[in-house]
C-alpha positions as CSV (number, residue, x, y, z in Angstrom):
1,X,-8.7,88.9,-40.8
2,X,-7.0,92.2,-39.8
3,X,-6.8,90.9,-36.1
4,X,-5.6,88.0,-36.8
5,X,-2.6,89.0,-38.5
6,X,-1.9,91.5,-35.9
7,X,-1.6,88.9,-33.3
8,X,0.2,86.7,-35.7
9,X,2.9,89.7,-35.7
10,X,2.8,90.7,-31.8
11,X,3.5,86.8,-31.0
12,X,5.9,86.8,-33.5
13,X,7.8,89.5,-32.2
14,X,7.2,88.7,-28.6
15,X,9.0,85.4,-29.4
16,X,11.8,86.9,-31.1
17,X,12.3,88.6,-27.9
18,X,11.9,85.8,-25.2
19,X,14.8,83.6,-27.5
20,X,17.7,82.7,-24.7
21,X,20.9,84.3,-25.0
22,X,23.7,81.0,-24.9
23,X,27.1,80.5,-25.1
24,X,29.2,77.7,-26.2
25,X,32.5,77.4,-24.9
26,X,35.3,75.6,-27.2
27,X,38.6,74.6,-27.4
28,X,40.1,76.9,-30.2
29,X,42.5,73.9,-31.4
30,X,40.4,71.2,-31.9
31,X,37.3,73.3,-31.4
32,X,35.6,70.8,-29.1
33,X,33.1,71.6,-26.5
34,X,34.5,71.9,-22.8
35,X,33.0,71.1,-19.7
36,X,33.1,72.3,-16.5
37,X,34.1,75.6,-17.6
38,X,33.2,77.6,-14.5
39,X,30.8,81.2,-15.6
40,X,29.8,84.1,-13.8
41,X,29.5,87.5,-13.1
42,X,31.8,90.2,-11.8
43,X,29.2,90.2,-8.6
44,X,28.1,86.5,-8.6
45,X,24.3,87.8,-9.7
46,X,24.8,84.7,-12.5
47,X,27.0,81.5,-12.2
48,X,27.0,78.6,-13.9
49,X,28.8,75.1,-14.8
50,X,29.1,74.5,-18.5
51,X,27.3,71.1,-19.3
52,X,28.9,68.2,-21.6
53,X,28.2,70.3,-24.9
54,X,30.3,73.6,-23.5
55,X,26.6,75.4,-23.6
56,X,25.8,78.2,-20.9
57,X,22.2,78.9,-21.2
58,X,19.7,82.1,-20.5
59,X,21.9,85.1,-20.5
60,X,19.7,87.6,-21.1
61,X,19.3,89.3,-17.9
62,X,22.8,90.2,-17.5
63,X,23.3,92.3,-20.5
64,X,25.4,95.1,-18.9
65,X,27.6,92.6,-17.0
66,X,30.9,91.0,-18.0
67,X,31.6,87.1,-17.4
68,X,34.2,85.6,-16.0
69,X,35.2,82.3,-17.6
70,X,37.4,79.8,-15.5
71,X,38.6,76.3,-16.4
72,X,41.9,74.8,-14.7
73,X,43.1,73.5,-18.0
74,X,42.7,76.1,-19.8
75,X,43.4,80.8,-20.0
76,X,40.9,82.4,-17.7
77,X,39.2,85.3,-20.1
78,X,36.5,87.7,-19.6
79,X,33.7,88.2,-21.8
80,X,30.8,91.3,-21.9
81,X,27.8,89.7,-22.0
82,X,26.5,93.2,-24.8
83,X,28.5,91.5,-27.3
84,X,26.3,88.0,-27.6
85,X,23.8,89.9,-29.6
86,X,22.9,86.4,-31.4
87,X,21.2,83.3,-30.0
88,X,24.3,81.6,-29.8
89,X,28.0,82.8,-29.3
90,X,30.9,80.5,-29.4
91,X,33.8,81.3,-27.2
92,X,37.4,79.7,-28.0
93,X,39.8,78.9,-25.3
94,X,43.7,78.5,-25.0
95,X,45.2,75.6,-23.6
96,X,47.0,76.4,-20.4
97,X,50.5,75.1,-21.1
98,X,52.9,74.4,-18.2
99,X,56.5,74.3,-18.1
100,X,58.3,72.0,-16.3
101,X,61.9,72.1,-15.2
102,X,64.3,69.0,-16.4
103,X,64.0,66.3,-13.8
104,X,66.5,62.8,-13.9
105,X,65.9,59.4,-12.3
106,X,68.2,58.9,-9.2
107,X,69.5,56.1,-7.5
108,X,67.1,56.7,-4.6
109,X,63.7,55.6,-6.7
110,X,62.3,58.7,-6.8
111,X,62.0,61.0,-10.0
112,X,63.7,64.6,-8.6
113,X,66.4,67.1,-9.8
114,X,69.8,66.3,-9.7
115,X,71.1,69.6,-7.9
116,X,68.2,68.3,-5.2
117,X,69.6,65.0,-4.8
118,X,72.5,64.7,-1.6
119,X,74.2,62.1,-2.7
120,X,77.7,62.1,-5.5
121,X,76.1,60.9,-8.2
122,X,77.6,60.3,-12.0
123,X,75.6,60.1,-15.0
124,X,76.3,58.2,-17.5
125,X,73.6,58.4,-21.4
126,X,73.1,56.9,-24.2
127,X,74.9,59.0,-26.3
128,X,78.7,58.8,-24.4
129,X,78.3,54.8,-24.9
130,X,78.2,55.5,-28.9
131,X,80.5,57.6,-28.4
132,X,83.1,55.8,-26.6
133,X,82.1,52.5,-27.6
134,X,83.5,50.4,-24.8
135,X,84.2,46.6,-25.8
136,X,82.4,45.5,-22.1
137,X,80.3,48.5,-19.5
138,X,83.2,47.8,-17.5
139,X,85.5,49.8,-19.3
140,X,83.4,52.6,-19.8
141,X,83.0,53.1,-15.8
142,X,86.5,53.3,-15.5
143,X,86.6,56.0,-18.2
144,X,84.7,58.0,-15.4
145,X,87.9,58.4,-13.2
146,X,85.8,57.5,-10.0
147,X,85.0,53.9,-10.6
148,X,88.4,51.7,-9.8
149,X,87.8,48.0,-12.3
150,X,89.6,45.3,-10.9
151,X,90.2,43.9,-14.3
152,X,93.1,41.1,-14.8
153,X,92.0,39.6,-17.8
154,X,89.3,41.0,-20.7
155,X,86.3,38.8,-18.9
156,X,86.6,40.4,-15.4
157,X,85.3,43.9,-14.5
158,X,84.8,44.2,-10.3
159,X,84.2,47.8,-9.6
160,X,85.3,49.1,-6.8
161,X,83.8,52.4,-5.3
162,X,85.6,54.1,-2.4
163,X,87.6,51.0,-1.4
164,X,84.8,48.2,-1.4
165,X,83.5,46.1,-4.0
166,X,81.5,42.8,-4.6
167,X,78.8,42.4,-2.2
168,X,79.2,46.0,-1.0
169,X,78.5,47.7,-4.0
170,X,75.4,47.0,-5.1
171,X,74.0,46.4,-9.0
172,X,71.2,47.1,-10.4
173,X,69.7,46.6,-14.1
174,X,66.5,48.5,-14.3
175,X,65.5,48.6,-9.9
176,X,66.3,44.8,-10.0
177,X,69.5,43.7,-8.0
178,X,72.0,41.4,-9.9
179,X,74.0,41.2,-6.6
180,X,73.5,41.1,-3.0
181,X,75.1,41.2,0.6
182,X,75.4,37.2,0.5
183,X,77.4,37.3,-2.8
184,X,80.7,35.9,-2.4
185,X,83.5,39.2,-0.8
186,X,85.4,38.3,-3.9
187,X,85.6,40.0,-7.2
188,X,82.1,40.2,-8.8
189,X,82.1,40.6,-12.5
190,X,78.7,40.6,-13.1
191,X,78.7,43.8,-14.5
192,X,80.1,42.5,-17.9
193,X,77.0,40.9,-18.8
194,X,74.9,43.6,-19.4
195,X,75.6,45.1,-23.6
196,X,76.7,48.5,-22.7
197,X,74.4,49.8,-26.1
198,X,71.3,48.3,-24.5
199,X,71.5,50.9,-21.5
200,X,69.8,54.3,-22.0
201,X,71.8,55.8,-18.8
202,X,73.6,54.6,-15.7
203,X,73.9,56.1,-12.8
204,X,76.7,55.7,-10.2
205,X,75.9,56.8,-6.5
206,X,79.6,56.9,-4.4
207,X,79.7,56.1,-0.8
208,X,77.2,54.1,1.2
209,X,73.3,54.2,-0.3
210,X,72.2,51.7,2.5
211,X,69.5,53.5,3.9
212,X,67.8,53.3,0.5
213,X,69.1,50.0,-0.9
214,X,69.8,48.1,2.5
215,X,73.2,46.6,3.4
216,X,74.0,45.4,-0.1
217,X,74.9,49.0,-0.9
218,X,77.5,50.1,1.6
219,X,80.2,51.3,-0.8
220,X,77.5,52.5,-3.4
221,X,75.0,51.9,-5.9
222,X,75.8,51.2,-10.1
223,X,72.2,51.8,-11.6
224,X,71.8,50.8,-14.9
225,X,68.2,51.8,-17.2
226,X,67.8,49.7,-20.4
227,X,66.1,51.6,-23.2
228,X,62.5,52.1,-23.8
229,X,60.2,52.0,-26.5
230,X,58.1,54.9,-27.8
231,X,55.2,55.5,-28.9
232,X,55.0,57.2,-32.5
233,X,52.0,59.4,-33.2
234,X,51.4,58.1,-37.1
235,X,51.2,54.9,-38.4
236,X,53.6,51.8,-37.1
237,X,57.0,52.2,-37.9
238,X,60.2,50.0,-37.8
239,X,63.7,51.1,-36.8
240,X,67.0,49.3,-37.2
241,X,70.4,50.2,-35.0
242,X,73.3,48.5,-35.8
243,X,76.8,49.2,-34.0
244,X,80.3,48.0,-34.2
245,X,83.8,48.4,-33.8
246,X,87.1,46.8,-33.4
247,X,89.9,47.8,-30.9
248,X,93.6,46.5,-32.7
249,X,95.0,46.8,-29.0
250,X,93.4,43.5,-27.6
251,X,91.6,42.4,-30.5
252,X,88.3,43.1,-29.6
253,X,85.4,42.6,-31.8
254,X,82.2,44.8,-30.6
255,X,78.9,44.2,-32.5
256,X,75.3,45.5,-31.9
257,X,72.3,45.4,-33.1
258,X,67.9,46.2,-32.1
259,X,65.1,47.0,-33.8
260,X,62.7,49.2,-32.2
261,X,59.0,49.0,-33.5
262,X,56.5,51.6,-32.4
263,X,52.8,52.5,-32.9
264,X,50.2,54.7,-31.6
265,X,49.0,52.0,-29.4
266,X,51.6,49.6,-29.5
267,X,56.1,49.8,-28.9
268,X,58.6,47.2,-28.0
269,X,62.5,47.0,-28.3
């Protein structure tokens, strides 16, 4: 009876001893499990690839070591090995955060910075058209000192950039032309349809944009971006914008109105 015991206890203990040594690896915010968290020693003796659960197994070897804990997305630490002195350690990692510098939309389709882009370009938001609330987007283009408005009656509003107008300016409502190089060289006064509180920004490029746009935009580019929709990050949600204003010096009545609904997985204007 006494020997069986004693072996009882010696493979007792010898099993307490051969227990792996793991690590979990987590995000400290949501304390998920990360993958592909990249593990090794300062000398490379041990690496190793954290699998779908954020588990690095069999440790035990490297006791006097310190690991080196790598993922792109997230702060690089170090870890001594010494201090997992349980059968499993979790390990909580910080989001890398990256800062980004403020970028615009440009008149040459590509997202870059305004002091990188060559061209004269005015920039018109959302927040000068409530401001100034023009009765037509006419009017507030000429506000801009740079933009002449062939205007003779309160339903035209031609622009004309650096001496040329109609089909050598070109127009453009969200990348889509609303004019061409076949237009008519008279005044063009399609720019009075579009509401000017429907436009999140417009941007005006002076002088020639044809190696961009093609011929239509020899005297310059007027490109208007409608608002979006967003997304909201609760429940759906239902918002209401109403505008308006009269002007006594011509009479002018301006009214606006949109409703904006928005959802985690669903947004329209």
């Amino acid at each position: 009876m006494f020997y069986h015991l004693a072996f009882i206890f010696i493979f007792l203990s010898m099993s307490f001893l051969c227990v792996s040594q793991d690590l979990q690896i987590l995000d400290k915010n949501t304390k998920r499990s990360i993958s592909n968290v990249v593990v090794h020693t300062k000398n490379f003796n041990f690496s190793d690839i954290s699998d779908d659960l954020g588990m690095i197994y069999n440790l035990n070897s490297f006791q006097d070591d310190t690991l080196y804990i790598i993922h792109p997305s997230y702060l690089s630490q170090t870890f001594p090995i010494a201090k997992a002195n349980k059968s499993l350690n979790f390990i909580f990692l910080d989001e890398k955060i990256i800062n980004l510098g403020a970028y615009v939309f440009s008149s040459d389709k590509y997202i870059r910075k305004s002091t990188e882009v060559p061209n004269n370009i005015l920039h018109i938001n959302a927040y000068e058209y409530e401001m100034d609330q023009p009765s037509d987007n006419a009017l507030m283009l000429m506000k801009q000192g740079n933009v002449y408005i062939q205007k003779s009656q309160m339903g035209g509003g031609s622009p004309i950039i650096r001496g040329l107008e109609a089909n050598k300016v070109l127009l453009m409502l969200d990348g889509i032309k609303m004019n061409n190089a076949i237009f008519r060289s008279g005044h063009v006064h399609n720019l009075i349809q579009i509401d000017p509180f429907s436009l999140n920004s417009t941007e005006i490029i002076l002088g020639p944009g044809s190696v961009i746009h093609g011929s239509d935009a020899l005297g310059g580019v007027i490109n208007m971006q409608t608002k979006s929709p967003f997304f909201s990050t609760d429940s759906g949600r239902f918002n209401i914008n109403l505008l308006s204003s009269y002007a006594s010096v011509n009479n002018a009545k301006v009214f606006h109105t949109d409703i904006q609904y928005s959802s985690p997985k669903h947004a329209m204007i």
